[in-house]
Structure formats: structure tokens, C-alpha cells
C-alpha positions in Angstrom: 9.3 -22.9 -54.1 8.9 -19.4 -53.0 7.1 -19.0 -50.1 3.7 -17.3 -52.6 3.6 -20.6 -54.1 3.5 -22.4 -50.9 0.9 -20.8 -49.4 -1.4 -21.1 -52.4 -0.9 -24.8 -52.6 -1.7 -25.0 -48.6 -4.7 -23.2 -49.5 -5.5 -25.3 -51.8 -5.4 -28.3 -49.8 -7.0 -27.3 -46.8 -10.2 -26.3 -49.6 -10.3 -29.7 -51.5 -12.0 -31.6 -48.8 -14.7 -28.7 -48.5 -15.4 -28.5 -52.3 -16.3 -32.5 -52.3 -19.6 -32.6 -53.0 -21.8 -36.1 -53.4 -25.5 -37.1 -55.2 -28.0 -39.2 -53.3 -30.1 -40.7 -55.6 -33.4 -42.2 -54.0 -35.6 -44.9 -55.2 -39.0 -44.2 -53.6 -41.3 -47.3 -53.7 -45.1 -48.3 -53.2 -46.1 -45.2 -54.8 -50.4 -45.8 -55.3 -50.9 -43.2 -57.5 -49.7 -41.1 -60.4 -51.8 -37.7 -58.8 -50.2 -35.0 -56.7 -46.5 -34.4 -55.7 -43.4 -36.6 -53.8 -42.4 -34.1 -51.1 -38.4 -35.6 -50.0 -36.9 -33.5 -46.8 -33.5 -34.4 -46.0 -32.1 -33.0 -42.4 -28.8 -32.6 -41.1 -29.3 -32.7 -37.7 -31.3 -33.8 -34.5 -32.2 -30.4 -33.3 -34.1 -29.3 -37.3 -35.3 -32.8 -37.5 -38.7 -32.2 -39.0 -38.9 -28.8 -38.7 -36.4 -27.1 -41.1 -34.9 -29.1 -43.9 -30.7 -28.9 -45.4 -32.8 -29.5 -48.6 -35.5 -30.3 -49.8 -37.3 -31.3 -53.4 -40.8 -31.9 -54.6 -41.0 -34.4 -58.1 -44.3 -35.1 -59.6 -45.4 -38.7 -58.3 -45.6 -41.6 -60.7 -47.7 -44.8 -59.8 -45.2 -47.6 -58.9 -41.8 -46.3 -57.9 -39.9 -43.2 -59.0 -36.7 -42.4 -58.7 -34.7 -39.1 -57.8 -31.3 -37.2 -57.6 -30.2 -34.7 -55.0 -27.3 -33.5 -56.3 -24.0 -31.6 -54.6 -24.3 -32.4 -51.2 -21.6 -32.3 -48.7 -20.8 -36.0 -47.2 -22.2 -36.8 -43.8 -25.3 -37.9 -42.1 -28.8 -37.1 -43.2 -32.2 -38.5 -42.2 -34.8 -38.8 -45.1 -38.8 -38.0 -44.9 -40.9 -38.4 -47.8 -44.2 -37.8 -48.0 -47.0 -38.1 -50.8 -48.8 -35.0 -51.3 -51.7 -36.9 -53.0 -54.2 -33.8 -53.2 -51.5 -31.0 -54.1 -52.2 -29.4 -51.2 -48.7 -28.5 -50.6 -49.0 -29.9 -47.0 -48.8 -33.4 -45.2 -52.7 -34.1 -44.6 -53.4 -35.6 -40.7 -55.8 -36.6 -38.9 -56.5 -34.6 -35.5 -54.5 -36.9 -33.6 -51.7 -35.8 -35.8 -51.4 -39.2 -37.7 -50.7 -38.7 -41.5 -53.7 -39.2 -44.0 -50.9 -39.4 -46.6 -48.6 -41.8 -47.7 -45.4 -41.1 -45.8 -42.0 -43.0 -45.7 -38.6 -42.4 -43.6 -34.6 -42.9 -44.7 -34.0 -47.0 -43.6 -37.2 -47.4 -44.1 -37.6 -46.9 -40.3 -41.0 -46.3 -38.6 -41.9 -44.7 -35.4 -43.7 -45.7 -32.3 -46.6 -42.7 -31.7 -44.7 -40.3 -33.7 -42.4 -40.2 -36.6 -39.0 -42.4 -36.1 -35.9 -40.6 -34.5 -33.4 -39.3 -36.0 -31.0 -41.4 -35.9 -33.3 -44.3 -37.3 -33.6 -42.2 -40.3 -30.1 -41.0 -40.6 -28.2 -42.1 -43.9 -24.8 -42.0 -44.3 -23.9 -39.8 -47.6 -19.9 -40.9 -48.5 -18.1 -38.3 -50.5 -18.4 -40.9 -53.7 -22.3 -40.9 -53.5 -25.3 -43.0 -52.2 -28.0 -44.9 -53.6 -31.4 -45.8 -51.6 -34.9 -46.7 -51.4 -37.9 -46.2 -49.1 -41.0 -47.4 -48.9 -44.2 -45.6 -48.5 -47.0 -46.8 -45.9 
């Protein structure tokens, strides 16, 4: 091979893992009503937790359970936050102590202690061949 040729296919290789891209599809559950929208944040790491999302997607909310795709995203961790916008509001309702008036629900299905859950609690793993969950919301 000439040495052209050699270097392209190196490229190449070292750019295959980055191109791998993977769907998380997520079954939200307990859904009370068919008004409003299903707000779903996911978060790559600790330090944007809650405050600036990798991605994020709003589906109209249907009474029971509905069920979404998040397509092309590269493998690794993730922590999930849904929340039901139930007035349209475009914004999580709370109380003034800060606890949600709306139905909310994190990855694992994990809850907090005075607060939202951790991270880590929340964290899904997204494999390079896909994921499928479910949440709950309370």
C-alpha cells in the first residue's frame, strides 16, 4: 500500500468509534392526563446536572404512558429528568419551597431526599447498540 492509502485507512479508523451514534427510546409511565407537554432533559454530566441539558425534547403528553426516541446520541452516561408541563406553561410549576407542583420523574426511577436525586442515581448507561427505559412519574 502506498503510504496515501495508509494514512486514509488510519484516519478512518481512529473516526469510526466517534461516528457511533445510539437511540434511547423511553417509556414514560403514570402519565394522569392527556393536557400539556412531556418535557425529557437528558445531561451528560454532574457539573450541568439540571441546569443545561446535552439534549432535550418536549412530546405532547398522552394519558397512560407514552413512549419516545432520542435519536443519534453518542454512547456513555446520561441522567434523565422528565417532567409534565400539565398547564403549557413551558416551565416546571413549584411551590415556594421549591417542591414541583408537577408531575416529575428521574432516569432509574430514582428519587431525592429534599431535592431532586443525584446524578449518579439518575445516570443511564447509553451502549453504542441502544437503550430502552422507563420512568415513572410522581
Amino acid at each position: 500500500m502506498t503510504r496515501t492509502i495508509r494514512t486514509a485507512l488510519l484516519a478512518l479508523a481512529a473516526a469510526a468509534p466517534l461516528a457511533q451514534a445510539a437511540d434511547l427510546t423511553i417509556r414514560i409511565d403514570n402519565v394522569q392526563a392527556g393536557e400539556g407537554q412531556l418535557m425529557v432533559a437528558l445531561y451528560d454530566g454532574a457539573a450541568t446536572y439540571l441546569k443545561r441539558p446535552a439534549r432535550s425534547v418536549n412530546v405532547a403528553a398522552h394519558a397512560g404512558s407514552t413512549t419516545l426516541v432520542i435519536p443519534d446520541l453518542a454512547p456513555g452516561g446520561y441522567a434523565l429528568a422528565v417532567y409534565h408541563d400539565v398547564n403549557g406553561n413551558g416551565r416546571m410549576d413549584a411551590n415556594p419551597m421549591g417542591i414541583p407542583l408537577e408531575p416529575i420523574a428521574f432516569g432509574n426511577d430514582a428519587q431525592g431526599h429534599m431535592g431532586p436525586p443525584a446524578f449518579d442515581a439518575a445516570r443511564l448507561a447509553l451502549p453504542a447498540a441502544g437503550l430502552a427505559t422507563r420512568v415513572t412519574l410522581r
